[in-house]
N, C-alpha and C positions, 0 to 999 in steps of 0.2 A: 461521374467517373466510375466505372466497373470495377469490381470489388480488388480482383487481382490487381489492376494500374496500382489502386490506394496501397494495397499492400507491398508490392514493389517500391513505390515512391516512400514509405515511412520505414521499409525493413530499418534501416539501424536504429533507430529508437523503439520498434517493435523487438526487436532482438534484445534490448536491451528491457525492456519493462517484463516478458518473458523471461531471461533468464533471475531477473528480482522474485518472479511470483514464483517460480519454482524452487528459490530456494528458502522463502518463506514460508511457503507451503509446506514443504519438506520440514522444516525449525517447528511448526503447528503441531503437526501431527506427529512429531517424536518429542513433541513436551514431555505426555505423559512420562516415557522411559526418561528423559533427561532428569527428570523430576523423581523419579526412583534411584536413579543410578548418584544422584546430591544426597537422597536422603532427607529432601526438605517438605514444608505443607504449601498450599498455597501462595500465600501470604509470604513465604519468606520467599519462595518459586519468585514470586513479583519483584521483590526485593532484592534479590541478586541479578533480575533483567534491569533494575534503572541506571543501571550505568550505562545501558545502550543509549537512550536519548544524548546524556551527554555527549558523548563520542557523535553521535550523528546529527549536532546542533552544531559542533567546534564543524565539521566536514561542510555542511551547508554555509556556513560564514564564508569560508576561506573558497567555497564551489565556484564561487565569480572568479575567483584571482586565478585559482588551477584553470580552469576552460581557456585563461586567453592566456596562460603560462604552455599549454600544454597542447593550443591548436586546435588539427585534426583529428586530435588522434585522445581529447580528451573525453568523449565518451567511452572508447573501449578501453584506456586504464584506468578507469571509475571500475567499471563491471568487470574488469577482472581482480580489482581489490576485492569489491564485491565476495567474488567468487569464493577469493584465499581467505576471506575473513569469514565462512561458514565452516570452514573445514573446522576450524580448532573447536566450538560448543563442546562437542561431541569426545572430545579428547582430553577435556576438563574434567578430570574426575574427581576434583582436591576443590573446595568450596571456594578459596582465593582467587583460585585460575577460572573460574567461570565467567563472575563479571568482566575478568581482562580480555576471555574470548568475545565475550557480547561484546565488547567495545570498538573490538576489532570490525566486527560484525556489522556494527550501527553506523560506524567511521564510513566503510567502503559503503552501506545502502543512503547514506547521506549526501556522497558524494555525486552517487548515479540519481538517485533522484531530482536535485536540481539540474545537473546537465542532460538528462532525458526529456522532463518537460519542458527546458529552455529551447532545447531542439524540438522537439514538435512545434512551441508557440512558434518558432522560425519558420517551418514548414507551410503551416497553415497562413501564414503573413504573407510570403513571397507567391504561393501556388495558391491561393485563394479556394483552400478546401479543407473541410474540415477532417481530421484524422487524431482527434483526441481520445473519443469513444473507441476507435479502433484499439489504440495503443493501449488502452485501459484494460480492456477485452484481453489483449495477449498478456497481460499481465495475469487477470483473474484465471487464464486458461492454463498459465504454468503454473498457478498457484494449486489449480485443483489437480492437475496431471502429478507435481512435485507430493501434494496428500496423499494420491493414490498408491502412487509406486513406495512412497514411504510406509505407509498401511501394509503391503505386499511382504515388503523387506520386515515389518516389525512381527508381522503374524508370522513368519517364515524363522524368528527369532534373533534376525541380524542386529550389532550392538549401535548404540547411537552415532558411535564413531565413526562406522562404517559404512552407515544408512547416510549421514549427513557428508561424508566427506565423497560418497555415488552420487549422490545429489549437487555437492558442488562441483566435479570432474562435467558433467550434464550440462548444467548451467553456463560452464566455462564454450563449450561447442559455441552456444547462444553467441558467447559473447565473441568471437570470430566475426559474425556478424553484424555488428556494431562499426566494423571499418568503411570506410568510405572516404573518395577523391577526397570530397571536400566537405570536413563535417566540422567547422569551426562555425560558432555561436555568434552571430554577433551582438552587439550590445550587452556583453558580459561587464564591460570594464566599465567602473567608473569613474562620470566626468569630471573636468576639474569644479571645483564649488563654483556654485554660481553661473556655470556655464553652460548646462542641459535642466531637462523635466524634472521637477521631484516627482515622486513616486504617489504621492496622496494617497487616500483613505483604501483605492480600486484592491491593491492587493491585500491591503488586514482585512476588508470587509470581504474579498474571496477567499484569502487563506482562513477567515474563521470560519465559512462554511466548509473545506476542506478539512480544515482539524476536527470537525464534528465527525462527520465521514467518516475519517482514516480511525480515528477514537472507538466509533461502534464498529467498523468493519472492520481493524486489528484487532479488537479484543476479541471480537467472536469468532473470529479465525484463529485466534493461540486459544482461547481458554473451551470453545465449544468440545474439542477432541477429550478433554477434563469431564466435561459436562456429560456427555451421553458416557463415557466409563463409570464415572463414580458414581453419577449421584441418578442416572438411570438403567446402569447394569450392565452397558453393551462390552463387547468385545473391543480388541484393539482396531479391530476391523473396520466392525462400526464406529469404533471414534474417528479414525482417517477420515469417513467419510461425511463428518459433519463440517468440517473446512471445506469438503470438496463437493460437496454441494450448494454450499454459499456462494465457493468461488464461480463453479459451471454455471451455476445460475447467473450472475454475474456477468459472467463474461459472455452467454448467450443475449442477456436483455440490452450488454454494451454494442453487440452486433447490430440488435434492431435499433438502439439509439445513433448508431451511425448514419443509418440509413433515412432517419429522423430529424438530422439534429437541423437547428434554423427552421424548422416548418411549425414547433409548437415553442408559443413563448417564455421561453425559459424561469420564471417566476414561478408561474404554473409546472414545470418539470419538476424544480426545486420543491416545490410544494406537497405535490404528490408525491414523489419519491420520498418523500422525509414522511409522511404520514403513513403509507405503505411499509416501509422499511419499520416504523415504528408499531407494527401491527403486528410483522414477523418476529420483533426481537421479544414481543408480549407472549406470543403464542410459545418457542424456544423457554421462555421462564416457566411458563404454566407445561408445560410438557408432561405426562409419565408414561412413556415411551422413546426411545431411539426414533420410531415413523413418526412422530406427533414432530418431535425435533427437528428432521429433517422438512416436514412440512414448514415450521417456521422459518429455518434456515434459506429458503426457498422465496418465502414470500419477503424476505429479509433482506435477500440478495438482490428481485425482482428490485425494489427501492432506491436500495443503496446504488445500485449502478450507474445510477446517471448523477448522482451528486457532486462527487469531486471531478469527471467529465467539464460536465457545464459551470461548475464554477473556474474552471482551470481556462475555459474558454472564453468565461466573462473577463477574468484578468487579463488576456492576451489582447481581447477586443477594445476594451476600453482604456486603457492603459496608451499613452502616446508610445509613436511608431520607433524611434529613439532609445526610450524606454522600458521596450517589453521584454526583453529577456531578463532586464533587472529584476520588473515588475513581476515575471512569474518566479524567479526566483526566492523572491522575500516572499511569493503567498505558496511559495514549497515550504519554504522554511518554518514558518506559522502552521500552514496544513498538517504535517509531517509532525508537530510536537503531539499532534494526536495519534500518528503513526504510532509512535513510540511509547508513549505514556499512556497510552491506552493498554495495552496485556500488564504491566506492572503494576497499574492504578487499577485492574479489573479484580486483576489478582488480591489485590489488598480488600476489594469490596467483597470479593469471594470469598480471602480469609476470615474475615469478621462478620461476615449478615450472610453468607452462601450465593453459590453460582448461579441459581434462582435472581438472586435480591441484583445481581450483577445486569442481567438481561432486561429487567426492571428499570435501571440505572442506562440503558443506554438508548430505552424507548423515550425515557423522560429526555434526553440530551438532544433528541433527533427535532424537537420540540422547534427550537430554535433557530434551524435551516428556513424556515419560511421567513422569520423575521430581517432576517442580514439579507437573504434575496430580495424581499423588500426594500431593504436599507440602500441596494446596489445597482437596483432600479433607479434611483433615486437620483445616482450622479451620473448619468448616461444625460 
């Protein structure tokens, strides 16, 4: 199918994974200011973000029950929480009210998460094409554009407030797009006991290669912009753009995995992208340079792109027909707890052994994407 059809046939959940990475992207790259404006180091920096997993574990539980509470029309008031729960970061200038923003924050990306992927696995089930790698792609592609322009606005001196709350107004456009006749999920609800599929091993054994993914790829997307300021000297400039070269990378190599996907077997994708990605995140540690960084960012990105993709495709696939919206939903929810606890838990390994020992920490993690693809092979 021709590139424009796919992207025509997936805009609302493109629309929707798009306006996530921009406003993540945006949250990345004005760490460092956020992180000046608290007054805090690292380590506590991490520690005031764990309250976001919380908020966005409670959002994913209750995700099934909102989508068939809410219809149509429950993608675009996912992404417009979304939206309203970026503004406030930036407007936290009191150490209390921080967490309370991030929570807001983790809530509404919690909620768009599982009903984004639920609706694509629907997509791809009914129209028999794959549009995973696409939707991933526009994710990483607002991610890096959301870096840039926040780079733009921080070298230009504008406040976090200000920067995060232009970013969210942006993102909200996105989320217009997200409407459609008929965009209810099916297979949100579940059956009575006893009475449909259980879910088995398909979705923890793809949500755990997803939560490895989301693990190294959100941390190195919040804490990389840290990494090239502090601890290798670059401007604000250059910190922008070390999320947004992870990200473009990313979402250029999710373009060619579109075009790819079903022709190489996916074990082997897993594999390589987990060794690759594992190769970037080493080179990133050993860095003394902002270009040395950017190279690993790069080769890091290359990796990572096809891993939470095809494993989000494995759960869709093998998961009975009845059962996959559930199914991807619980391995969102598992994936996702690396979403989250990744920049907080990187933070902590950054406060204690340095942002070095961090990128170290997440080549050793990548480790174990070959084994679970293994593993997932195994029940097919």
């Amino acid at each position: 199918m021709p590139f424009l059809s796919l992207l025509f046939l997936s805009r609302p959940a493109v629309a929707a994974f798009a306006a996530m990475g921009i406003l993540w992207g945006s949250f990345a790259a004005a760490l460092p200011d956020l992180k000046a404006m608290l007054g805090v180091d690292e380590a506590q920096m991490g520690l005031l973000m764990f309250m976001t997993p919380v908020a966005a574990v409670t959002a994913m539980l209750i995700a099934p029950a909102a989508g068939v509470a809410f219809g149509r029309v429950a993608l675009p008031v996912a992404t417009a929480l979304m939206c309203v729960g970026f503004v406030l970061p930036g407007q936290a200038a009191d150490l209390w009210m921080f967490p309370l923003a991030m929570m807001v924050a983790g809530f509404g990306t919690g909620m768009t998460d599982v009903l984004m992927n639920a609706r694509v696995a629907a997509m791809e089930a009914s129209r028999g094409v794959h549009l995973m790698n696409l939707c991933h792609a526009a994710y990483s592609f607002g991610y890096a554009g959301g870096s840039i322009l926040t780079g733009v606005m921080r070298q230009a001196g504008w406040s976090p407030g200000w920067v995060l709350g232009s970013m969210a107004a942006l993102a909200a456009l996105f989320c217009l797009l997200t409407l459609e006749k008929d965009g209810r999920i099916d297979g949100l609800a579940r059956p009575p006991k006893g009475s449909g599929p259980g879910l088995g091993l398909v979705p923890v054994i793809g949500g755990g290669m997803v939560f490895i993914a989301f693990l190294t790829e959100n941390a190195a997307e919040n804490w990389s912009a840290l990494h090239i300021e502090q601890t290798l000297g670059g401007s604000p400039a250059h910190g922008a753009l070390g999320p947004a070269m992870l990200a473009l990378t990313m979402g250029v190599a999710r373009l060619v995995g579109q075009g790819v996907a079903g022709r190489i077997n996916p074990v082997a994708l897993l594999t390589g992208g987990a060794a690759i990605s594992a190769a970037g995140a080493l080179c990133v540690a050993a860095a003394v340079s902002p270009l040395m960084a950017y190279a690993g960012f790069v080769i890091m990105g290359i990796g990572s792109s096809v891993i939470a993709p095809t494993a989000f495709s494995l759960v869709g696939a093998r998961a009975a027909p009845e059962a996959r919206a559930r199914a991807v939903a619980r391995a969102t929810l598992l994936g996702y707890f690396g979403y989250f606890i990744g920049p907080p838990g990187f933070g902590f390994v950054a406060g204690t052994l340095g942002l070095r020992f961090a990128f170290v920490f997440a080549a050793a993690a990548l480790i174990l994407v070959p084994l679970l693809a293994r593993l997932m092979a195994r029940r097919s």
